[in-house]
Backbone bond lengths (Angstrom), bond angles and torsions (degrees), N, CA, C in turn:
res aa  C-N    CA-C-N  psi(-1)  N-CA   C-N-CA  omega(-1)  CA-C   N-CA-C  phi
1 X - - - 1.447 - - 1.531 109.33 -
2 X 1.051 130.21 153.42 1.498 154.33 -172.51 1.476 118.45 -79.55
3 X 1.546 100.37 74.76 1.431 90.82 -174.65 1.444 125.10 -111.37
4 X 1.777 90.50 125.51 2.134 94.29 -151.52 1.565 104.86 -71.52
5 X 1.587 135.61 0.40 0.955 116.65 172.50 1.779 116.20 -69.99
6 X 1.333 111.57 -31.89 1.409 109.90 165.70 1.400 142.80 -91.97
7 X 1.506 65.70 8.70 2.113 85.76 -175.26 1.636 109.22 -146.64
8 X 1.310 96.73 136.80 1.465 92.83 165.21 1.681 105.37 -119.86
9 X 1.729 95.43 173.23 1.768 87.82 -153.13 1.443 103.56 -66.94
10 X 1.193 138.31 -26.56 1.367 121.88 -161.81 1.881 106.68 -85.06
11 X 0.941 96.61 3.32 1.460 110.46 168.86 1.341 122.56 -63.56
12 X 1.468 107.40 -43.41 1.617 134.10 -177.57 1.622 122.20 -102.52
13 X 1.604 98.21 8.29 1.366 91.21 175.40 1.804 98.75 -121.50
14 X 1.551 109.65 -30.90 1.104 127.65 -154.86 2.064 88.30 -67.23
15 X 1.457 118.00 137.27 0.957 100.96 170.90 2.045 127.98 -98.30
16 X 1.012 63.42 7.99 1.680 76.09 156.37 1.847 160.62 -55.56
17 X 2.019 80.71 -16.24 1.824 96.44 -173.58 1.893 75.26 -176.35
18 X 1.513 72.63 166.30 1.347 102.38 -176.19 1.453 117.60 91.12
19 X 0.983 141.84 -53.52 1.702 148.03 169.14 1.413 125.08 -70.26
20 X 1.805 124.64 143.03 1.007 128.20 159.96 1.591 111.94 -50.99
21 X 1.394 105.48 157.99 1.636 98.39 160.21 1.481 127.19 -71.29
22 X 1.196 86.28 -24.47 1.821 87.34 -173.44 1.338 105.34 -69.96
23 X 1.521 130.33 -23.87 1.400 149.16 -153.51 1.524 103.13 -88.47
24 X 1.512 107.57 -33.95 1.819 96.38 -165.33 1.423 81.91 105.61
25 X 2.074 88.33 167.64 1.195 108.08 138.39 1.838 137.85 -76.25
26 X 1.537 91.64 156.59 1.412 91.81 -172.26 1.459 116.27 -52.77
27 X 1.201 119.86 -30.44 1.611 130.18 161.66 1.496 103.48 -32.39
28 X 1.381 111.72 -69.17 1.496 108.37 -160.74 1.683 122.68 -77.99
29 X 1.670 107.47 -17.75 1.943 97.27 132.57 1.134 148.55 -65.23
30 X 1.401 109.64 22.82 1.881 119.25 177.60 1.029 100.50 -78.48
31 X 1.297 160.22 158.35 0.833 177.67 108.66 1.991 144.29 -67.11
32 X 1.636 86.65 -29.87 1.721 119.94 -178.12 1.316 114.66 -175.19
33 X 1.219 117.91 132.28 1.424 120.67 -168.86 1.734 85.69 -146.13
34 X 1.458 101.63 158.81 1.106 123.10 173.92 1.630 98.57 -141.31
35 X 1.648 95.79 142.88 1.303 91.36 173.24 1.752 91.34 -143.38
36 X 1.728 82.69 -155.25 2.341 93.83 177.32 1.208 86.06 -147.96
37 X 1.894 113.14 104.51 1.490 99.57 160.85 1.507 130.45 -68.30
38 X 1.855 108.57 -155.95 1.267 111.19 -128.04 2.127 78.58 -84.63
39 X 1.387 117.40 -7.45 1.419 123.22 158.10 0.901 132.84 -58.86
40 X 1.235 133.81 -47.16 1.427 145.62 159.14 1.707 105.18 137.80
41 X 1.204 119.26 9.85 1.173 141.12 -152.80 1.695 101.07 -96.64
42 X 1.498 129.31 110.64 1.305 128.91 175.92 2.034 114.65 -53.92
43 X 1.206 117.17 139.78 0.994 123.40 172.35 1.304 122.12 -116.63
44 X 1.590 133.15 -177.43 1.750 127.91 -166.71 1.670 81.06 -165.66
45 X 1.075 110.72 127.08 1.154 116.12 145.67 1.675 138.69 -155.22
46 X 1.517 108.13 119.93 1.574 82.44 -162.58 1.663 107.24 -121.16
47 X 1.464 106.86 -163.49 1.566 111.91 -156.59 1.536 107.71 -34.42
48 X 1.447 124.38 -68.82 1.888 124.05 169.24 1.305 118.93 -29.54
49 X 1.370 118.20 -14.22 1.820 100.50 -165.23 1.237 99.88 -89.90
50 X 1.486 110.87 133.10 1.663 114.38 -174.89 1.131 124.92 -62.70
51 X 1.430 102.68 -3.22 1.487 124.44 164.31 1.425 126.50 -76.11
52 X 1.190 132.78 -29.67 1.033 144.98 178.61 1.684 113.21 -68.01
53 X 1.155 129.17 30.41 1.457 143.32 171.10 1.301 96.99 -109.42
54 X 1.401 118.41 -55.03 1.617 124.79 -155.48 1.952 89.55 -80.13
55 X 1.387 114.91 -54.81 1.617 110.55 -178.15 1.396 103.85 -49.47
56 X 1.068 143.20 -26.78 1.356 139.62 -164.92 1.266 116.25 -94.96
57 X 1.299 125.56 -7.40 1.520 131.87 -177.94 1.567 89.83 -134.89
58 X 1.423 141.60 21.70 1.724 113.90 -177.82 1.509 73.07 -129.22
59 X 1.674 127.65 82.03 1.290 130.62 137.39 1.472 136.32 -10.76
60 X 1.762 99.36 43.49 1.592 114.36 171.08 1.425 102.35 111.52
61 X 1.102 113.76 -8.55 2.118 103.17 -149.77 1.834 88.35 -97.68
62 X 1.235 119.22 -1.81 1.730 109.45 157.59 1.533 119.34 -82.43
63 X 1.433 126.43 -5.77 1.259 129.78 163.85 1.217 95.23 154.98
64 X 1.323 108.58 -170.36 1.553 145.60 178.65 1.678 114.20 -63.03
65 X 1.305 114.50 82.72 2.007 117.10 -164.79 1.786 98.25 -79.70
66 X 1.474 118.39 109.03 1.382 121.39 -171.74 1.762 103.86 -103.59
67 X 1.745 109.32 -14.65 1.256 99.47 175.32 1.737 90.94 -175.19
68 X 1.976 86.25 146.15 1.427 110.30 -172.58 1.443 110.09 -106.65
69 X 1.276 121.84 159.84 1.223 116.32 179.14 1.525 98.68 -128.20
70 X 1.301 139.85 119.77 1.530 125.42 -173.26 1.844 102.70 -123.27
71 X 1.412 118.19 121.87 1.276 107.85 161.64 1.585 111.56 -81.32
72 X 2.088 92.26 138.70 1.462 123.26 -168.73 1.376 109.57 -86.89
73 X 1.485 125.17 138.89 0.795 152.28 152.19 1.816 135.10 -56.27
74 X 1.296 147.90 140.56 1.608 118.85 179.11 1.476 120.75 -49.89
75 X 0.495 123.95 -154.41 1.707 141.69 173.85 1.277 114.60 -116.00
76 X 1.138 148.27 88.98 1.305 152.11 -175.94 1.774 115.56 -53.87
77 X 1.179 127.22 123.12 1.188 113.87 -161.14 1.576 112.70 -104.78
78 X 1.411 130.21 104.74 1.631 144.41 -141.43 1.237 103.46 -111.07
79 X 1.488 126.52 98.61 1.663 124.82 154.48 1.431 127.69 -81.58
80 X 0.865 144.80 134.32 1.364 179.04 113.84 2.002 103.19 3.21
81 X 0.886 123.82 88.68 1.908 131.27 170.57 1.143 101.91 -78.24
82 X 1.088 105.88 118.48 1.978 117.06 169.23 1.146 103.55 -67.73
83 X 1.426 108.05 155.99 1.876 107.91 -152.49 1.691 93.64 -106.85
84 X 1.317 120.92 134.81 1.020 136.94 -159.32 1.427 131.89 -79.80
């Protein structure tokens, strides 16, 4: 889940940070986004919409993004080496 205290949105679209390499950019785990365009009009859009290339690289400027949908990855499992 999307939590804006450690993230802000351009963080999660920008493909620049946030992702493994092997993973892509964080862009290209979107999956569904909802936004309110520049109408005021609610939108849905998810991974199939041929649209969802352009929402994924136009860093907000297609409207108002109120919720992300990101496909997850495993959990990487991280031990700790006592320092020597």
């Amino acid at each position: 889940m999307f939590d804006p205290v450690h993230h802000k949105l351009n963080d999660t679209l920008i493909p620049r940070q946030g992702s493994a390499p092997e993973y892509g950019s964080m862009s290209s785990l979107v999956v569904a986004v909802k936004l309110v365009d520049g109408k005021g009009k609610k939108r849905c859009f998810g991974a199939d919409d041929p649209k969802m290339s352009a929402i994924r690289a136009c860093l907000g400027l297609c409207g108002i993004i109120y919720e992300i949908s990101f496909q997850v990855k495993p959990k990487r499992q991280v031990s700790r080496q006592p320092n020597a």
